[in-house]
C-alpha positions, 0 to 999 in steps of 0.5 A: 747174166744168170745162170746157166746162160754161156754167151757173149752179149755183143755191145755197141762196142763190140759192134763198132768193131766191124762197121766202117763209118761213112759220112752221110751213110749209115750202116747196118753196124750203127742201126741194128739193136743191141740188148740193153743191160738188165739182169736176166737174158731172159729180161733183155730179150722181152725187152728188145720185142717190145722195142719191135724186134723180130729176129734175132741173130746168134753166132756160133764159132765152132767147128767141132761138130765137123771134125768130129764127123771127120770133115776139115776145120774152120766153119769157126771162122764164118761168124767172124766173116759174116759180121764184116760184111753184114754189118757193113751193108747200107740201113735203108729203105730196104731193110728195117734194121730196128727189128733185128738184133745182134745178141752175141755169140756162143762161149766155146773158147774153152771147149775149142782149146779142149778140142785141139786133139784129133781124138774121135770120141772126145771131140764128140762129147765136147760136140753134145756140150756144145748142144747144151749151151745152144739150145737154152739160148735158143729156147729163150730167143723163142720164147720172147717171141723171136726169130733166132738167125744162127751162123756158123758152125756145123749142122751139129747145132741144128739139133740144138737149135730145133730143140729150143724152138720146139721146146719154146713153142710147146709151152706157148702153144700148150701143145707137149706133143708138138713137133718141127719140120725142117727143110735143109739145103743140103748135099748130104741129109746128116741122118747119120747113126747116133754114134756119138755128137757130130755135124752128120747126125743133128737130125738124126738126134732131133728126130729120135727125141721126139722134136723132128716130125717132118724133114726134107733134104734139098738138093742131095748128092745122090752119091755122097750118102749112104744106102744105110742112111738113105733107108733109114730116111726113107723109113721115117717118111722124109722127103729127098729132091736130088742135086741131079734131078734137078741140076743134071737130068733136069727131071724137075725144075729148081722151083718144082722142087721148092713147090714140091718141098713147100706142099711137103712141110706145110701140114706141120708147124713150127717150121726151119730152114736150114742152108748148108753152105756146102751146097753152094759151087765152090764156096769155102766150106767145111765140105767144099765141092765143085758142083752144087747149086749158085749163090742166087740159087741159094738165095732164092731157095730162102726168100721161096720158103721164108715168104710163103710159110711161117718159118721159125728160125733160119740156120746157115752153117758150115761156111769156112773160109780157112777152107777157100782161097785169098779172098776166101773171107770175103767170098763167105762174109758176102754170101752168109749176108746175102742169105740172112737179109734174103730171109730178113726181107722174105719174112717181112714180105710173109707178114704184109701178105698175111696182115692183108689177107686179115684184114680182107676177111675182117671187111668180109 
């Protein structure tokens, strides 16, 4: 591998693992692509778009950025969680497993032995190692024409990831100027001070380096972000739709705000969605609360965006399963595989609209 490039390339092998084989099944395990072994990461990833790829998902088991944010630990161990169940779901008629390849996860080992220590401020420059790990990979999974699907650690890696799509699309689009916009279901916006790399400012270091134009925040705990914060969001011109307005006073329906959300994001492209497992009632995460929206809702929220814009990367972060109960990895695993084949349909569902309306104008 060349230089530069920390991460673990997953082989068949490796996936063989988590799959449990059935006679007369076949499972996601068996069918999903894995890279062939050429030189250059760069090689293997051109090389798996030719084969029709689509999207391609990577692991991130870390959970630094939430510790240094002062949240609990174990969002590490989602990845882990994930593979299980993901690659234990059925290659049918309904996911066309050809076109997604597993290409492995993150190295963080070492910075995950160095990250034992409660200190504040080193878990917070091990954070901004973390970035530069992530957003070459990121960029090069973009560059090769592919949609990278990240699970697992915090909302710290979303600035990572934002810089590599944007940096990948700048030179495919000759654009330099180019930016994202991002939605982010999400009780807390992590537009947080830039006091140093966690899991509560990614976006805050994605808008200051020139990649984040427009961001929307869905699902909001009104009382659970700071007045600072709150200004400084509304300063930059983001969008804000509350948990209580939607789930509570009722002022607007959940589908309102994805409409709303929809019109918001849809004048700048690239664009990303983002779903912070904390959202979710319940769910074993690094910010576990006892209310938010359903799994169905959570769901939905991604096949409503995936399927209507021409969304560039999907990021599911915080899910913990240290942070549940017994059948706490189960609980997660499911849900995490849930949401990714919930994109994985959505944007083949955008693709057929889109080839169809081509095709209607060229008989015009």
């Amino acid at each position: 591998m060349e230089h530069g490039v920390t991460a673990k390339l997953y082989t068949r092998a490796d996936l063989a693992k988590y799959t449990s084989v059935r006679i007369g099944e076949t499972k996601l395990g068996e069918s999903v692509k894995v890279t062939q072994e050429l030189q250059t990461l760069g090689a293997r990833l051109e090389a798996a778009q030719k084969e029709g790829v689509l999207h391609c998902i990577l692991l991130v088991p870390e959970d630094i950025g939430c510790r240094a944010n002062l949240g609990r630990a174990g969002a590490n161990k989602g990845p882990q969680a994930f593979l299980q169940y993901f690659l234990n779901m059925q290659h049918n008629a309904h996911m066309d497993a050809d076109k997604i390849l597993i290409l492995g996860e993150i190295e963080v080992e070492d910075l995950m032995s160095e990250a034992k220590s409660d200190d504040i401020d080193g878990l917070r420059n091990l954070c901004a190692k973390l970035d530069e790990r992530i957003a070459p990979i990121i960029e090069a999974i973009a560059d090769a024409g592919l949609e990278p699907v990240v699970i697992g650690g915090g909302n710290n890696n979303s600035f990572a990831i934002i810089e590599g799509v944007t940096k990948s699309m700048r030179k495919r689009t000759g654009k330099k100027d180019l930016t994202m916009s991002v939605i982010n279901c999400d009780p807390h916006a992590d537009f947080r001070l830039m006091e140093g790399r966690h899991s509560g400012n990614g976006f805050t270091y994605a808008h200051d380096a020139g990649y984040l134009k427009k961001y929307c925040v869905l699902g909001l705990h009104e009382n659970y972000n700071s007045k600072d914060m709150l200004k400084r969001f509304d300063e930059a011109d983001f969008l804000r739709l509350s948990f209580e307005d939607f789930a509570i006073r009722k002022n607007i329906t959940f589908d309102d705000c994805l409409k709303e959300a929809s019109k918001y994001l849809q004048n700048v492209h690239p664009i990303g969605i983002e779903l912070d497992m904390d959202s979710i009632e319940d769910m074993p995460s690094s910010a576990r609360t006892p209310f938010g929206i359903s799994p169905q809702d959570a769901a939905h929220f991604i096949h409503t965006m995936a399927s209507s814009i021409d969304t560039k990367y999907l990021h599911l972060s915080e899910a913990a399963p240290a942070c549940g109960a017994d059948d706490s990895e189960r609980q997660v695993g499911k849900a995490l595989a849930l949401m990714v084949v919930t994109y994985l349909k959505a944007r083949q569902e955008f693709k057929e609209k889109r080839a169809t309306i081509t095709r209607l104008i060229d008989r015009s």
